[in-house]
C-alpha positions as a Markdown table, in Angstrom:
| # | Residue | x | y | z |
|---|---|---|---|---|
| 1 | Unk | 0.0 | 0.0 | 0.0 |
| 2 | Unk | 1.3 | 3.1 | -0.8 |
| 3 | Unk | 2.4 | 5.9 | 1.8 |
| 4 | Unk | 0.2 | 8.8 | 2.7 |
| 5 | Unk | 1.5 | 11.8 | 1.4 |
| 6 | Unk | 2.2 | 15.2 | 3.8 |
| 7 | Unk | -0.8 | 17.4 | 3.2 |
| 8 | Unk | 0.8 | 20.1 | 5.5 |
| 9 | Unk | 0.8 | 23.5 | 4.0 |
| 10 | Unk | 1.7 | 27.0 | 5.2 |
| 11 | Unk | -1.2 | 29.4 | 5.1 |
| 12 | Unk | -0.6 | 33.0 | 5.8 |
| 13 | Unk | 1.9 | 32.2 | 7.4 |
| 14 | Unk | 0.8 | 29.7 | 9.8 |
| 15 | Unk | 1.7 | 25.8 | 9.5 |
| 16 | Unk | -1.5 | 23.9 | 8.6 |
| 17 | Unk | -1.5 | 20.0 | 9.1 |
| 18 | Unk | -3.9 | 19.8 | 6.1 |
| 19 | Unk | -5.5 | 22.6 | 3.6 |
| 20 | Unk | -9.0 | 21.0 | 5.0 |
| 21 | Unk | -11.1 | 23.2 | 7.3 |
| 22 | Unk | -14.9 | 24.1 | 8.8 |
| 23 | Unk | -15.6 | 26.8 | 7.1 |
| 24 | Unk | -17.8 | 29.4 | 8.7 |
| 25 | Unk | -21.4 | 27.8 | 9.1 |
| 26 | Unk | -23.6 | 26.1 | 11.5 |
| 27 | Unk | -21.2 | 23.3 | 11.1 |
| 28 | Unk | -18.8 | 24.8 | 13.5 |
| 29 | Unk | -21.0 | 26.7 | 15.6 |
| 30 | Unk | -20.1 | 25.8 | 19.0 |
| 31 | Unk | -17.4 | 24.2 | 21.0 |
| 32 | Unk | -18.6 | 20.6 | 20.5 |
| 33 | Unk | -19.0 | 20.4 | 16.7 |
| 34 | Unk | -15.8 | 22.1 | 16.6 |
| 35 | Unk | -14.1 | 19.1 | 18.7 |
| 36 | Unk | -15.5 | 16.6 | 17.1 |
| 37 | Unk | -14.5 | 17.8 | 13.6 |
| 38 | Unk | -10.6 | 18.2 | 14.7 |
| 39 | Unk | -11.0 | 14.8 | 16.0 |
| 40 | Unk | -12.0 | 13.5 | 12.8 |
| 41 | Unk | -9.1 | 14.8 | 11.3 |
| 42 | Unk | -9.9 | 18.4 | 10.3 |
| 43 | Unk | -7.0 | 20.5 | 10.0 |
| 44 | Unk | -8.8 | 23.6 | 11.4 |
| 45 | Unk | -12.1 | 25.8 | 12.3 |
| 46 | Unk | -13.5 | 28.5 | 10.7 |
| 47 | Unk | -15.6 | 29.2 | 13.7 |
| 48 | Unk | -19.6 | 30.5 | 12.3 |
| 49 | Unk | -19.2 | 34.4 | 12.3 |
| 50 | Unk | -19.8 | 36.5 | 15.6 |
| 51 | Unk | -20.9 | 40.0 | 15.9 |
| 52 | Unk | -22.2 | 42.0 | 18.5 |
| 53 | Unk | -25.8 | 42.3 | 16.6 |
| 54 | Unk | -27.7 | 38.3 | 17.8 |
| 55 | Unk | -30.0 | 37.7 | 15.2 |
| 56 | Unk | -33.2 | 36.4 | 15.8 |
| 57 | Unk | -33.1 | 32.6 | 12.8 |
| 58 | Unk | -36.5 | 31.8 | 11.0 |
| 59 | Unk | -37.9 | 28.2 | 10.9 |
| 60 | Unk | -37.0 | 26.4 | 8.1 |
| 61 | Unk | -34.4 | 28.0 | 6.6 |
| 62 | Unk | -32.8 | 25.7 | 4.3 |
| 63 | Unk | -34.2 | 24.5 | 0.5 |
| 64 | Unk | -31.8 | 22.4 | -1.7 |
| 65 | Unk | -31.9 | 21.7 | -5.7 |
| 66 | Unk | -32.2 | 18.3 | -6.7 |
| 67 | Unk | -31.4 | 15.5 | -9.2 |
| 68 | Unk | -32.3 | 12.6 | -9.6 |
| 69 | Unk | -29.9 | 10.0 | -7.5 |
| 70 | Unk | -28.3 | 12.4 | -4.9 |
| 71 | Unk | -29.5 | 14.6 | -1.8 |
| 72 | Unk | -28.8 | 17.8 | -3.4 |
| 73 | Unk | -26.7 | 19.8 | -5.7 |
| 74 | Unk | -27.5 | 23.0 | -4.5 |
| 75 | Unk | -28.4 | 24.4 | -1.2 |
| 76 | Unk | -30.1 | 27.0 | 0.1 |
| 77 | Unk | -29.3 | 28.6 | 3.1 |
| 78 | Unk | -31.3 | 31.7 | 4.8 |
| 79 | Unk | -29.4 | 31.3 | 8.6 |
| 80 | Unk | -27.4 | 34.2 | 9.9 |
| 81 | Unk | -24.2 | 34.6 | 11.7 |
| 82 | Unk | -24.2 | 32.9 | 15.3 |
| 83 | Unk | -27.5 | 33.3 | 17.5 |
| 84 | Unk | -25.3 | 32.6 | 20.6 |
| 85 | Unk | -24.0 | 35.9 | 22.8 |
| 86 | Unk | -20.6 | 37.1 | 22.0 |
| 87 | Unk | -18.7 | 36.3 | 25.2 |
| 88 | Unk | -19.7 | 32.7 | 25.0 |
| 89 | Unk | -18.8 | 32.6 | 21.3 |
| 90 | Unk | -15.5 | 34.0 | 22.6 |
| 91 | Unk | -15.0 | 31.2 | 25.5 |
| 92 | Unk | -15.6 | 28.6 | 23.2 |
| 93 | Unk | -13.3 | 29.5 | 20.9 |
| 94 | Unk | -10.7 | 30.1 | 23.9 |
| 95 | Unk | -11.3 | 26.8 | 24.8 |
| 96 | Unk | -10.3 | 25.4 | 21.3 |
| 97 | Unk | -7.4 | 26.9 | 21.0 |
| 98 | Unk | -6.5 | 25.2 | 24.5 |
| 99 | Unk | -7.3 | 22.2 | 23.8 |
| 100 | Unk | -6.5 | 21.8 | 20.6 |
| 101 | Unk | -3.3 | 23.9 | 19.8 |
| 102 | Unk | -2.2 | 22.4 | 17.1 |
| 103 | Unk | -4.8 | 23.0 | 15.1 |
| 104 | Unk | -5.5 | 26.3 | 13.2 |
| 105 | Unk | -8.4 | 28.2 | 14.4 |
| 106 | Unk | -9.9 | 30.8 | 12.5 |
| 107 | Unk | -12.3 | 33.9 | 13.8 |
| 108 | Unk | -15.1 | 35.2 | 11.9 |
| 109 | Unk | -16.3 | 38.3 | 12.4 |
| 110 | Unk | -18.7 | 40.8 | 11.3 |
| 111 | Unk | -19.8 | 44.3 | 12.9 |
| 112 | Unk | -21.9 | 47.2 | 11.7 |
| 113 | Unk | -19.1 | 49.9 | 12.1 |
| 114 | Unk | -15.5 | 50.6 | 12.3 |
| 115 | Unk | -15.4 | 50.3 | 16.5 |
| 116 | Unk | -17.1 | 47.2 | 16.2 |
| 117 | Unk | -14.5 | 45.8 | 13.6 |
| 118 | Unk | -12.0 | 46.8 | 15.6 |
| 119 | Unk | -13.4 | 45.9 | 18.7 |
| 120 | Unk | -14.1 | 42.0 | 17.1 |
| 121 | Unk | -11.1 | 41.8 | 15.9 |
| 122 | Unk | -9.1 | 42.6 | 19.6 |
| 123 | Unk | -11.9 | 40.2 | 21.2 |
| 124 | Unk | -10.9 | 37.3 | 19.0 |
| 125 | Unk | -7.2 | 38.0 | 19.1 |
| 126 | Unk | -7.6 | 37.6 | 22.7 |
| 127 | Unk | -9.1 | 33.9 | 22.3 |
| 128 | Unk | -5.9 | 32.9 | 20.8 |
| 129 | Unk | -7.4 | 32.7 | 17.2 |
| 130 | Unk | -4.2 | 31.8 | 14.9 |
| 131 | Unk | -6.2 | 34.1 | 11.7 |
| 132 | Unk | -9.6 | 36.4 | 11.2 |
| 133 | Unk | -11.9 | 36.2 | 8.7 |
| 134 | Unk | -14.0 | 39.3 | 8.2 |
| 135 | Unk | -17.6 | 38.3 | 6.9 |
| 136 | Unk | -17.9 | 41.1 | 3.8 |
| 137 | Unk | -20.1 | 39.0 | 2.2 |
| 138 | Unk | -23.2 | 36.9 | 4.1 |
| 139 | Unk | -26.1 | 37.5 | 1.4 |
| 140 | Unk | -29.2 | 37.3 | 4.2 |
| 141 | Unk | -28.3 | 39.6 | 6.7 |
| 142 | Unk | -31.6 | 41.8 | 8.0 |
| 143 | Unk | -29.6 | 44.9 | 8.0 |
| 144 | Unk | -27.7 | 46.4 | 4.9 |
| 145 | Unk | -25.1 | 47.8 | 7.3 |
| 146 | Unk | -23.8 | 44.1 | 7.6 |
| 147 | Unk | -22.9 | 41.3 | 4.6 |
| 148 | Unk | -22.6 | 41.5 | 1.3 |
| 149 | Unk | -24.2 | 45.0 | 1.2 |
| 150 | Unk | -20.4 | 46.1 | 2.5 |
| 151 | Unk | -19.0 | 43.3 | -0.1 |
| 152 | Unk | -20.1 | 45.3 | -3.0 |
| 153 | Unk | -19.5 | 48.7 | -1.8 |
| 154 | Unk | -15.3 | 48.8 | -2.5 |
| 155 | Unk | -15.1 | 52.4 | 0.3 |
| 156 | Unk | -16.5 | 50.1 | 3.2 |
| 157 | Unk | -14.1 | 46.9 | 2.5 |
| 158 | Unk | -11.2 | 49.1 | 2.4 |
| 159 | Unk | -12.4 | 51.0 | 5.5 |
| 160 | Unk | -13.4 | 47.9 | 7.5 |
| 161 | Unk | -10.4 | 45.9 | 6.9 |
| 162 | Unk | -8.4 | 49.0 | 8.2 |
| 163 | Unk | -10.4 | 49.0 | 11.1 |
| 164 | Unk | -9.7 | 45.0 | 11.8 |
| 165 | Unk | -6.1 | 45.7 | 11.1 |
| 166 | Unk | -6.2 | 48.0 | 13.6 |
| 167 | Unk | -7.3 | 45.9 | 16.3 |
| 168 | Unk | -5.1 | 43.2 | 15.9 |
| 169 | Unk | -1.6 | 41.6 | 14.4 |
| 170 | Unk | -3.2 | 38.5 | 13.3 |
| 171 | Unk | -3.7 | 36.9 | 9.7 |
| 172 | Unk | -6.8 | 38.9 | 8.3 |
| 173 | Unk | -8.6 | 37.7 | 5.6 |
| 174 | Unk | -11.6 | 39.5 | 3.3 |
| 175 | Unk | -14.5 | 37.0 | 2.9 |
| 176 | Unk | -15.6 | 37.8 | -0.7 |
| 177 | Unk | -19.4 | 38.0 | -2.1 |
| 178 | Unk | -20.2 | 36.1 | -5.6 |
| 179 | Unk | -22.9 | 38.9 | -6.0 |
| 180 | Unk | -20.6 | 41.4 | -7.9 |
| 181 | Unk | -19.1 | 41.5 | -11.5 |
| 182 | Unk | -15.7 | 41.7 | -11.0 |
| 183 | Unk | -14.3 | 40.2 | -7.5 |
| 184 | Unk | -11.2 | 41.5 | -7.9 |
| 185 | Unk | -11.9 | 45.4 | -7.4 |
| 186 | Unk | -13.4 | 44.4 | -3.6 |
| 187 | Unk | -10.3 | 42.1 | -3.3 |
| 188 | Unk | -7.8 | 45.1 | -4.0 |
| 189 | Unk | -9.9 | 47.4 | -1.6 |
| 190 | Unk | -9.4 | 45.0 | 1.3 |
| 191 | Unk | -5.6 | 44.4 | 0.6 |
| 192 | Unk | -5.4 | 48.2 | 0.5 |
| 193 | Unk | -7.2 | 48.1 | 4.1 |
| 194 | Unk | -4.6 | 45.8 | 5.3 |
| 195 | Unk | -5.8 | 42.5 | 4.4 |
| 196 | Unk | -3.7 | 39.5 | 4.3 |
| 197 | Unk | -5.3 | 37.5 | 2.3 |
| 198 | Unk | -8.6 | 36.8 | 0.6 |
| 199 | Unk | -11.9 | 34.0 | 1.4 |
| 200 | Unk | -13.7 | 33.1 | -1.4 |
| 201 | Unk | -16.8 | 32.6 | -2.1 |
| 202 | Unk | -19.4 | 33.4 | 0.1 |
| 203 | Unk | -23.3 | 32.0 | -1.2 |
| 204 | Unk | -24.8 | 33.0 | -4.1 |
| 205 | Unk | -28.1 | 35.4 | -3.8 |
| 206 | Unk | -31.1 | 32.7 | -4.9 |
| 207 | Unk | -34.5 | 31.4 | -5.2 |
| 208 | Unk | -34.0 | 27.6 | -5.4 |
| 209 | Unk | -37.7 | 26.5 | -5.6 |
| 210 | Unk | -41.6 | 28.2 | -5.8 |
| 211 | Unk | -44.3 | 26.2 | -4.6 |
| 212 | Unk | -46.7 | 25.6 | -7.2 |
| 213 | Unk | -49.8 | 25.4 | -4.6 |
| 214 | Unk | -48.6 | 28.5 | -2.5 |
| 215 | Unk | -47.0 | 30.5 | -5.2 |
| 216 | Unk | -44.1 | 30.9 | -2.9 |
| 217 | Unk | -40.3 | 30.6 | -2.9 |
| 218 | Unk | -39.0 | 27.8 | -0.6 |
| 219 | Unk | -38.6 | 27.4 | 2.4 |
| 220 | Unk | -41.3 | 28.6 | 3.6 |
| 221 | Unk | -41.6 | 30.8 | 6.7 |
| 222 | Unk | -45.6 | 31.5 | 7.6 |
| 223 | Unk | -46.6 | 32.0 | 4.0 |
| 224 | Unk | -43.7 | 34.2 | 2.9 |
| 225 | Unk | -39.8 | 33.6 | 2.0 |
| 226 | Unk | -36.9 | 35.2 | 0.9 |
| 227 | Unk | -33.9 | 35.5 | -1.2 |
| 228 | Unk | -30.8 | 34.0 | 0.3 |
| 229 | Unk | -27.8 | 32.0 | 0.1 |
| 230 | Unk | -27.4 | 29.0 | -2.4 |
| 231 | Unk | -24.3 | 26.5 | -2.1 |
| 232 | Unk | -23.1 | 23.1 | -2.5 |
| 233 | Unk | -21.7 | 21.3 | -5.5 |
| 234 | Unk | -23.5 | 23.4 | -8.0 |
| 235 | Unk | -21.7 | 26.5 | -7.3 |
| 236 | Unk | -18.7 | 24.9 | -7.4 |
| 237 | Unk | -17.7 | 26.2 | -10.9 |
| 238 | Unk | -18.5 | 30.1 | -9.8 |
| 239 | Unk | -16.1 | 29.9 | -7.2 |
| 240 | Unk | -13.4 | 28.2 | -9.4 |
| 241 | Unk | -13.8 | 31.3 | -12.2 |
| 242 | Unk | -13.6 | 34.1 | -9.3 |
| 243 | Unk | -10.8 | 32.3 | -7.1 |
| 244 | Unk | -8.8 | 31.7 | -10.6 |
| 245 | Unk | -9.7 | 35.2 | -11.6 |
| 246 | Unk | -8.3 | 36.8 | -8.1 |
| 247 | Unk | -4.9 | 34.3 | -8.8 |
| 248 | Unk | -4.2 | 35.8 | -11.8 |
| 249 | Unk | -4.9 | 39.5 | -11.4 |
| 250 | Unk | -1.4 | 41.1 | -11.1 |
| 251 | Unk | -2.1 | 43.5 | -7.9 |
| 252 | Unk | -3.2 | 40.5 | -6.1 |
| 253 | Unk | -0.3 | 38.5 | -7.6 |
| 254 | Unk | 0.9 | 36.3 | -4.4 |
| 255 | Unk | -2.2 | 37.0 | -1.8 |
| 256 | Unk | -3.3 | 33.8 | -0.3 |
| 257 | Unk | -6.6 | 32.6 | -0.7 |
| 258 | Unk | -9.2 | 29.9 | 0.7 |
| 259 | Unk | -11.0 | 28.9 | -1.1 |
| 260 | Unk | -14.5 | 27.1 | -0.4 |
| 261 | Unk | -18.2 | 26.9 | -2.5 |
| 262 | Unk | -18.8 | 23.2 | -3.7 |
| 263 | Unk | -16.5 | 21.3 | -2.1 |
| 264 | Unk | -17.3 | 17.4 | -2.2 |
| 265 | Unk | -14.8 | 14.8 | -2.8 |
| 266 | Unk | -10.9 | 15.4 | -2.6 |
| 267 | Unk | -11.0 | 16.2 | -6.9 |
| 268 | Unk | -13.0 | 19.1 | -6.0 |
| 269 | Unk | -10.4 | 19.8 | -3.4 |
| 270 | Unk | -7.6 | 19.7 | -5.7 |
| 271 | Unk | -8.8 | 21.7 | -8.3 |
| 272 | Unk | -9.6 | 24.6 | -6.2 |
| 273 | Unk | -5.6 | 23.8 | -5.3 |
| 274 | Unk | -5.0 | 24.3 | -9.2 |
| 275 | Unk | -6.8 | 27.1 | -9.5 |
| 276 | Unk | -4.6 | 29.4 | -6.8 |
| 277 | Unk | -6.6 | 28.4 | -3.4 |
| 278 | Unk | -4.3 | 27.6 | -0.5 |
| 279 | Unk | -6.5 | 27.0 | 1.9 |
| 280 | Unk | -9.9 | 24.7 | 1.8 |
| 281 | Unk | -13.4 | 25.3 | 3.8 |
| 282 | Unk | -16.3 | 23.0 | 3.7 |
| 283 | Unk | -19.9 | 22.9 | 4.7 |
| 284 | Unk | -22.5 | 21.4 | 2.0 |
| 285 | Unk | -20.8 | 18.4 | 2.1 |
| 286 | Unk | -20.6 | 18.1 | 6.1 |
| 287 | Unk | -24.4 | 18.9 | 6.3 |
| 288 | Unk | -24.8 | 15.7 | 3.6 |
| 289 | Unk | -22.5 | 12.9 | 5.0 |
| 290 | Unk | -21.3 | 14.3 | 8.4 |
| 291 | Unk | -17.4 | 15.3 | 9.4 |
| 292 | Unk | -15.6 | 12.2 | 8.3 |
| 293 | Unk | -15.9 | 13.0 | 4.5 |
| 294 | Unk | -12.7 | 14.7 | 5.5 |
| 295 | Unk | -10.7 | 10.9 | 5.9 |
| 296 | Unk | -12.1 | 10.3 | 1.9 |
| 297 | Unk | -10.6 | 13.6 | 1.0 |
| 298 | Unk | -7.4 | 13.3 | 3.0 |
| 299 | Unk | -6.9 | 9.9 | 1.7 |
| 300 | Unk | -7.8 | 10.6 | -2.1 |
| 301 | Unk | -6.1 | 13.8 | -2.1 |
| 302 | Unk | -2.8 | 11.6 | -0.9 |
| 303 | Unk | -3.0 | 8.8 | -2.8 |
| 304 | Unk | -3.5 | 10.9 | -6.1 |
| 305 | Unk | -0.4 | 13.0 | -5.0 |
| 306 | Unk | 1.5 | 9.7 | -4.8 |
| 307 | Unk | 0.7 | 8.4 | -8.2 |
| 308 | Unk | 1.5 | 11.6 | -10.0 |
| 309 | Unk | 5.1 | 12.2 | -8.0 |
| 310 | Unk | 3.9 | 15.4 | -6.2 |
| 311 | Unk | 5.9 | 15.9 | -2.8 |
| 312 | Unk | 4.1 | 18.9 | -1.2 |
| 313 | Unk | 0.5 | 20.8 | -1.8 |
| 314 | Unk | 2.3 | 23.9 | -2.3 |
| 315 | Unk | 4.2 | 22.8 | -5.6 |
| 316 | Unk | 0.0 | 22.4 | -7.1 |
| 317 | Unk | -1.1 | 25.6 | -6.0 |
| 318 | Unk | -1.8 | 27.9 | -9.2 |
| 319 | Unk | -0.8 | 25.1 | -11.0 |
| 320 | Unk | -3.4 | 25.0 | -13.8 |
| 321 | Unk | -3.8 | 29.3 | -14.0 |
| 322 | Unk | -1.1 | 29.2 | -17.4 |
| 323 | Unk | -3.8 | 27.1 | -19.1 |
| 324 | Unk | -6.6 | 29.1 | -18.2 |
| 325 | Unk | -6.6 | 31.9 | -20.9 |
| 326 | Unk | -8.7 | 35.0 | -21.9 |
| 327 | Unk | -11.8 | 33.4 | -25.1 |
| 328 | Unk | -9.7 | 35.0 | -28.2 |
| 329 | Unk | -6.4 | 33.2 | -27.3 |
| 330 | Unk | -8.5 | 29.8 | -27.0 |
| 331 | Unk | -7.0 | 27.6 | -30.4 |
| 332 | Unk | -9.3 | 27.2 | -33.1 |
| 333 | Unk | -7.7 | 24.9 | -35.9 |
| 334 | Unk | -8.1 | 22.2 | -34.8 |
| 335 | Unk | -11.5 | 19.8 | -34.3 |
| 336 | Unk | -12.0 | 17.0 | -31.5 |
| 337 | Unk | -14.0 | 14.3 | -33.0 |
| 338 | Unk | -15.8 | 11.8 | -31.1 |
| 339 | Unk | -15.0 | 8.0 | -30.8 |
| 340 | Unk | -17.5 | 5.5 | -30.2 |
| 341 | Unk | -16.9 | 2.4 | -28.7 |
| 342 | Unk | -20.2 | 0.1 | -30.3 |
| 343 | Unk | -19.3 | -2.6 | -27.8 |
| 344 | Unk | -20.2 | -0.4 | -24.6 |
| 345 | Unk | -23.1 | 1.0 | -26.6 |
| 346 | Unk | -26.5 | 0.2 | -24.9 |
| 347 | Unk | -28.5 | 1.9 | -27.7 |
| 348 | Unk | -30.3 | 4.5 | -25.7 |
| 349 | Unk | -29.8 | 6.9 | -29.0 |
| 350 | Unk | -29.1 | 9.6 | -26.5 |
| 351 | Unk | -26.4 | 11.1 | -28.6 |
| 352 | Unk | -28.5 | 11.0 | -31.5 |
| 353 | Unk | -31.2 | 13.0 | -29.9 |
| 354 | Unk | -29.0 | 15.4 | -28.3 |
| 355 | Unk | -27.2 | 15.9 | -31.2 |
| 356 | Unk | -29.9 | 16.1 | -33.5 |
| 357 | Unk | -32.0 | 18.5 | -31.8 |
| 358 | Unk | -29.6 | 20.5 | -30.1 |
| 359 | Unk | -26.3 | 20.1 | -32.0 |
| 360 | Unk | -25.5 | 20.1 | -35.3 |
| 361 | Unk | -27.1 | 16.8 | -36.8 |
| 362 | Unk | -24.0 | 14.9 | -37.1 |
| 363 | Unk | -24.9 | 11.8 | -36.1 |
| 364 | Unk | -26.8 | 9.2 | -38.2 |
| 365 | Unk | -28.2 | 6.8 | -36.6 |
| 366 | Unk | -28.3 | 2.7 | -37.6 |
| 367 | Unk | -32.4 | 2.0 | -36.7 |
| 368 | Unk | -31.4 | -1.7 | -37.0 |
| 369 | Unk | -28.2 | -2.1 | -35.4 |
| 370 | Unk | -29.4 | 0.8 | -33.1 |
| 371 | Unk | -26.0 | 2.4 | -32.9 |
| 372 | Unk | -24.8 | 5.9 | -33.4 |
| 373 | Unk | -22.4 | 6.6 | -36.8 |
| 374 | Unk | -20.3 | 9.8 | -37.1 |
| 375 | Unk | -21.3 | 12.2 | -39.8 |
| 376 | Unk | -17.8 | 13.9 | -39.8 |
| 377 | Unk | -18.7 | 16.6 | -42.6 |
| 378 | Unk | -21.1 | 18.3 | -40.3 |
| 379 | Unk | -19.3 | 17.7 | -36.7 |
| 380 | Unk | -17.8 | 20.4 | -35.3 |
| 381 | Unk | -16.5 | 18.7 | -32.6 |
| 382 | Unk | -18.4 | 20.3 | -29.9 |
| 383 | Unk | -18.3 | 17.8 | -27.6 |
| 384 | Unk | -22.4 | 17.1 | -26.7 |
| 385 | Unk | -22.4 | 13.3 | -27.4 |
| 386 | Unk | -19.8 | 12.3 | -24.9 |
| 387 | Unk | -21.2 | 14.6 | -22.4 |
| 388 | Unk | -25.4 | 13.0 | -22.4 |
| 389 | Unk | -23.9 | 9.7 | -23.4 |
| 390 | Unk | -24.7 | 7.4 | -19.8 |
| 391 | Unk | -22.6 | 4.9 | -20.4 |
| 392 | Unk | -18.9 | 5.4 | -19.1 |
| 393 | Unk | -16.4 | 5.6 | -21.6 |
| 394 | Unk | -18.9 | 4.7 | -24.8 |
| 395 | Unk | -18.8 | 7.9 | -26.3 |
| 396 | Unk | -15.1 | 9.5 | -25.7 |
| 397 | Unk | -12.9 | 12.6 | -27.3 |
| 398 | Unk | -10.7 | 10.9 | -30.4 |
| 399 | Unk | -7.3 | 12.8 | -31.1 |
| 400 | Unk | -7.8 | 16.3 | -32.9 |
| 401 | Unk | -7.1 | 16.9 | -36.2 |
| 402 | Unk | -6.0 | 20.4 | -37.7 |
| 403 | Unk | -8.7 | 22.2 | -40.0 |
| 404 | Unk | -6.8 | 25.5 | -40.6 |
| 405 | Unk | -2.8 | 26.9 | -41.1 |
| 406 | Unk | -1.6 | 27.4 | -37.8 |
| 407 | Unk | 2.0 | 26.9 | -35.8 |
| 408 | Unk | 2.8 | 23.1 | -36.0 |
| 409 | Unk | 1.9 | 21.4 | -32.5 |
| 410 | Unk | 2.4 | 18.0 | -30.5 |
| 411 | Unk | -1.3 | 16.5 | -31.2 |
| 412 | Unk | -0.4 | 13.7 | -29.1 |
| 413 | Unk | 0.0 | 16.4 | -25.8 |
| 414 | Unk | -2.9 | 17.9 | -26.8 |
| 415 | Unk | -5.2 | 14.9 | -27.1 |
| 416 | Unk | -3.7 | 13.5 | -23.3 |
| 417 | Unk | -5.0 | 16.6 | -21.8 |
| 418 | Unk | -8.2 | 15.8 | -23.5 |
């Protein structure tokens, strides 16, 4: 059997055991969810935001988006920050850091004004807290002085992480919101405050449901709802684009980042590793199977380092951002043709349909053999058929060929990374 890798990695500064950590939710809202999550092999806490405002939770408050065969792929989330008083927020994170020193604890924290910021941010310092996180970004607050409100407005990021910097010599890191254009103008603003480093990404504003019989969005809260936070797997490729969009910018060039929004398995994990994140936070995927996922994605994340000869998590971070270019410097000459395996083929004629109805008609179709054939005059290689196609491995990407003049390239390269 092969040895697990080291999945230590340094994180702002401080030595983490593992990238993997709670990331600020009701997952790691009190001392004893906390514990049990370190014990099961979490490298730290994120502990769920405190403030000085207690907000008064609704009943439900979650939704989720479904498909067929799993729980959900989305999640909707209309919960707060912590519902506990401060001071016994504070003592229970005190306590963690005591007895569990090892592990990385990180403060979240949200206040209305600049004293409060700075007030938080001297609280939590006090608890021993090894980093702060400063919740910019939570998309149901009641009050537009709080959340992603401040995310959006560039003056009060600047001027709140200033007032967090002022209150303390820790770490600091701006929690981002997904409900803005550009992520990296907010990101700037909190470096510029005094920011360390950067969280990303918060939930995405959503209606996940409407109730056909009570013409309502779900869930619903004595006849009415609201707009809140959606997460889970389905966000997951939003918070790649914005964390690989933050790597790449030039005045954030080197800023740490944790990353978090659709974290599942450890692939998921890895390629928010790719994509610039040093730094991991769950929650979805807790709420689904509980806080030992984290053993499948220590494990997976160690044994894939081991086949592919990687030594340390830090050699993979930003590892894919060269290959992630701007639409116009995307290659065009060349096509990717699909390749049908007829011995896997169950003749469902899902590639046909697909293709036929939402492609480019490419594929004629054998009524008798009930198998798929490849019209290659009219395939533009798009790519449709292999991605309906049910059957793993049926309908695969053949090599590409070139179509137009262009500089001479290794097609055998190019059609591995396929």
């Amino acid at each position: 059997m092969a040895k697990r890798k080291d999945l230590s990695i340094e994180f702002c500064g401080v030595k983490c055991e593992n990238p993997f950590f709670l990331s600020s939710s009701p997952v790691g809202s009190n001392y004893d969810m906390c514990k049990k999550a370190l014990e099961s092999g979490w490298g730290g806490i994120c502990y769920k935001t405190v403030g000085y405002w207690i907000p008064q939770e609704c009943s439900p408050r979650f939704d989720a988006t479904r498909k067929e065969g799993t729980p959900f792929v989305g999640f909707k989330n209309m919960e707060m920050i912590s519902d506990k008083p401060t001071e016994k927020n504070l003592e229970m994170m005190a306590k963690l850091k005591r007895d569990y020193p090892d592990k990385v604890l990180i403060a979240s924290i949200m206040g209305e004004n600049e004293e409060e910021w700075t007030k938080l941010a001297k609280a939590v310092t006090e608890t021993g807290a090894d980093i702060i996180e400063c919740n910019f970004s939570c998309p149901q607050m009641t009050t537009h002085s709080m959340g992603s409100d401040v995310g959006t407005n560039t003056e009060l990021v600047e001027k709140y992480s200033a007032a967090v910097r002022r209150g303390t010599h820790l770490p600091v890191l701006a929690k981002m919101t997904p409900n803005i254009t550009t992520m990296e103008i907010s990101a700037r603003a909190a470096i510029k405050g005094g920011a360390t480093g950067i969280a990303a990404i918060n939930t995405i504003k959503s209606i996940t449901e409407v109730d056909l019989d009570n013409f309502t969005c779900l869930p619903i809260v004595n006849g009415k709802s609201s707009i809140s936070g959606y997460s889970g797997k389905a966000v997951k490729p939003v918070a790649l684009r914005f964390i690989a969009q933050m790597a790449k910018d030039q005045q954030l060039k080197g800023i740490p980042i944790s990353g978090m929004g659709g974290i599942e398995t450890w692939e998921d994990a890895v390629e928010f590793l790719l994509v610039g994140a040093s730094n991991l936070q769950v929650t979805t995927s807790i709420m689904q199977y509980g806080y030992r996922i984290v053993e499948d994605m220590i494990s997976g994340m160690s044994y894939w380092m081991e086949e592919k000869g990687i030594n340390q998590l830090s050699d993979i971070v930003g590892a894919a951002l060269p290959n992630i270019v701007p639409a116009e410097n995307i290659e065009r000459d060349f096509k990717v043709y699909p390749k049908y395996d007829h011995e896997k083929c169950i003749g469902c004629g899902r590639c046909y349909i697909s293709c036929y109805d939402g492609g480019h008609q490419a594929i004629d179709w054998d009524g008798d053999k009930r198998k798929p054939m490849l019209n290659e005059e009219k395939c533009v290689g798009c790519g449709l058929c292999w991605i309906v196609c049910p059957v793993e491995k049926c309908v695969t990407p053949d090599k590409p060929k070139f179509h137009s003049f262009g500089t001479p390239r290794d097609i055998n390269v190019i059609a591995k990374r396929l």
